[in-house]
C-alpha positions, -999 to +999 in steps of 0.1 A: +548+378-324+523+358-301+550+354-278+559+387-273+527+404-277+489+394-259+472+422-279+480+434-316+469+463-341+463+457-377+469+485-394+460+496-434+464+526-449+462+544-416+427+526-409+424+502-377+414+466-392+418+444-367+427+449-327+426+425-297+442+390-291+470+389-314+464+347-329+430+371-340+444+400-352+474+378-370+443+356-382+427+389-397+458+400-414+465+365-431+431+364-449+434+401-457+469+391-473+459+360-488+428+378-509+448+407-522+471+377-539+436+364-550+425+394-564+461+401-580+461+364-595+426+365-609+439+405-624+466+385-645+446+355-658 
């Protein structure tokens, strides 16, 4: 996607997250991702 785009938009439940350079926005959406699996591990412990 960094190829193709310079600028990104992170969207959530219809609520901007994220927008500008895309290795940021893409940064943005990998932490966001990776503590929802946090959150869902720590739920089934």
């Amino acid at each position: 996607m960094q190829e193709v785009c310079d600028r990104s938009i992170f969207l959530h439940k219809g609520e901007v997250r994220a927008y500008g350079q895309t290795g940021e926005v893409v940064k943005k959406y990998v932490e966001f991702v990776n503590a929802g699996q946090k959150r869902a591990i720590r739920m089934m412990a």
